[in-house]
N, C-alpha and C positions, 0 to 999 in steps of 0.2 A: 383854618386849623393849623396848631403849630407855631404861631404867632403872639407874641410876647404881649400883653396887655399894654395899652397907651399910656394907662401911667407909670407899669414898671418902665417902658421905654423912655419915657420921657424923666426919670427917676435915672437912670442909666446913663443919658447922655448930660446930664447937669454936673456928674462926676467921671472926671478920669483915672485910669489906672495907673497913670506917671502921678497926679495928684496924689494919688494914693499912696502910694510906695515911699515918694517923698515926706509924709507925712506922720511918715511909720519910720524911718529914719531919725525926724524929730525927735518922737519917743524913742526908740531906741539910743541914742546918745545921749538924751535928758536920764532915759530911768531903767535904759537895759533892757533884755526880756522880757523879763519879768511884768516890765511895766507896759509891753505891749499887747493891748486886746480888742475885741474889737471894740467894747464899749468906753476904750479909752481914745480908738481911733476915733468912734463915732462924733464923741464931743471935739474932738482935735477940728473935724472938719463939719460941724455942725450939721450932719446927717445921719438917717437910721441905717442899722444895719445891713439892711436889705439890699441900699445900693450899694455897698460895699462887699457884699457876696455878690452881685453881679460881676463885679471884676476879676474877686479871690474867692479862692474855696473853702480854707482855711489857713489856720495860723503858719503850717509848716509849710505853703505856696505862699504866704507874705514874706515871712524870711528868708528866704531865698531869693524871691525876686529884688527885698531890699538890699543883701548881699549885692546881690549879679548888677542893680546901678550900682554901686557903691565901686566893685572891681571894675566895671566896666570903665568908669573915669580914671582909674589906677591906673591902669592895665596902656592907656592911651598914649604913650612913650613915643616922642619923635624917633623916625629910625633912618632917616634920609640924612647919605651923608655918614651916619655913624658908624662904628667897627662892631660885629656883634657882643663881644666884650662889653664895649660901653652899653651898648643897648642892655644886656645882661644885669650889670649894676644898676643903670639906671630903673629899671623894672623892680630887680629886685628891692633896692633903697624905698621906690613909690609904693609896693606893698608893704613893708614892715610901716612907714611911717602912715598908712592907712592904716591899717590894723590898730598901730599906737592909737591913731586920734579915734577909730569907732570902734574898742575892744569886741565888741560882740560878733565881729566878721569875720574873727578867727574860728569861736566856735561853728559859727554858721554856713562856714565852709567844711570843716570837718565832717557837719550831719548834710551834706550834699554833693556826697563824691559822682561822678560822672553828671552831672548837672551844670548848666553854662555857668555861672562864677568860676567851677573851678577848670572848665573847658577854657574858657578867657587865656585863664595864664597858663594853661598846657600847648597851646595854640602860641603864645608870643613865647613864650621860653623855647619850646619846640622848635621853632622856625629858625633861632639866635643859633641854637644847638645846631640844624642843619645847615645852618647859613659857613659855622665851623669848621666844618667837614669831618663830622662823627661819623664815622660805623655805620652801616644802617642798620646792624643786629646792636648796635651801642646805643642808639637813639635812645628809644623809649627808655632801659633803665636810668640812664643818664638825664634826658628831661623830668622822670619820676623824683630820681634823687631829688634834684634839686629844687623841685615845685614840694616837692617833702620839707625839707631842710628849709624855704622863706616860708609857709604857714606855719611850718611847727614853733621854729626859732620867732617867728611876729607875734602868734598868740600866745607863746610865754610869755613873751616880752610885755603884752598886755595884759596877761594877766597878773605878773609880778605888781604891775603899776597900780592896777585894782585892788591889789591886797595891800599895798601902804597906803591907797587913800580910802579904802574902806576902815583899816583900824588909824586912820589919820596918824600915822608916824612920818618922821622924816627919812626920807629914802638914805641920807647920810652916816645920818644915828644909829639905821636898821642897820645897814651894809658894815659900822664898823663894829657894831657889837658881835654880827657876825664871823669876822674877821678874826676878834680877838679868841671867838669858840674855836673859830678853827685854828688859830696858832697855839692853841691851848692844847691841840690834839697829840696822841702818841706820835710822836714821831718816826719812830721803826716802824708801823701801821698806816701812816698817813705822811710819806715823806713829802710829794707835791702838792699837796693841799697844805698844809704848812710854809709849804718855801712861796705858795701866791696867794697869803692870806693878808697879803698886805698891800695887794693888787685891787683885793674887791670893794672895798672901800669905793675909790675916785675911778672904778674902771666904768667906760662908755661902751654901753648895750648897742650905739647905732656902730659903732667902730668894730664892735667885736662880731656882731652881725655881717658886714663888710667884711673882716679878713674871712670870715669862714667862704663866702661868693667867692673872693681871691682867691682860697685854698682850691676850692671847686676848679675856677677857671686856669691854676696853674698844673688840676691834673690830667685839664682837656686838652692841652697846650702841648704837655707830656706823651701825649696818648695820640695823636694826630698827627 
């Protein structure tokens, strides 16, 4: 009694859940969300659906678990040896340009708060933070801040990138037309927006993403 049938068992062990998730990743950077179901995983791995809910329950426990590999390789920052600073950057930098390369792992952290993906990098940011010598009543808003500030600023950043290659513009052409809207603005109304309209053009998202950590780490700098 209680005992899985022999051929669902044997159904079960011919697929894995690392197979799976990897597989689902595939589609997820070939075609997005959107594109992934299970009857698009099914054919991916030339199996029915069946043994693929013996792994997963549904769509919203595949995305996350694809996420949480995904952060898991991110997240995996040499720290031997390094000042927590660099570890900081360096963490930070391997999530934005993770986010860049699988846009959908921004969203997919946002719909899985307190769920390991986003435990990963609350954990290694966390640690950098203590390693500091923060506050202990400073900690947590200070690790929040800043695991806020690299998802939010990584999945804009991916999602900017999707909206010029969805209407297939060039990011150049977009950026200076923009540019020219905004130098075009009232002045008295819009005086700094004006005076760096001529910035956004040729400016770099991985650089401006970096001073903002800079800014971060020279207010912990200040504060310790």
């Amino acid at each position: 009694m209680g005992k899985k049938p022999r051929t669902a068992q044997r159904r079960q062990g011919s697929l894995s859940r690392e197979r799976i998730i990897e597989a689902s990743i595939e589609i997820l950077d070939s075609d997005g969300e959107e594109g992934l179901t299970f009857r698009a995983l099914s054919d991916r791995l030339a199996t029915g659906p069946g043994a693929i809910y013996w792994h997963i329950d549904n769509k919203s426990e595949l995305l996350t678990a694809a996420c949480d590999s995904i952060i898991a390789r991110a997240v995996d920052v040499p720290v031997v040896g390094m000042p927590p600073e660099a570890v900081i950057r360096a963490l930070a930098l391997g999530l934005f340009d993770t986010i860049d390369a699988h846009p959908w792992v921004g969203s997919a952290l946002t719909r899985a708060p307190g769920q390991m993906p986003m435990v990963r990098i609350l954990e290694r940011i966390g640690q950098q933070i203590r390693a500091l010598h923060v506050a202990d009543e400073e900690e947590w808003p200070t690790a929040c801040a800043l695991l806020n500030y690299i998802v939010g600023v990584g999945r804009q950043n991916a999602a900017n990138a999707q909206f010029t290659r969805a209407r297939d513009l060039d990011r150049s052409a977009f950026l200076g037309s923009l540019a020219t809207t905004w130098s075009q603005l009232d002045r008295n109304d819009y005086p700094f927006t004006c005076d760096v309209a001529d910035q956004l053009q040729d400016h770099d998202d991985r650089a401006d993403f970096l001073a903002g950590i800079n800014l971060f780490l020279s207010g912990l700098r200040s504060s310790t």
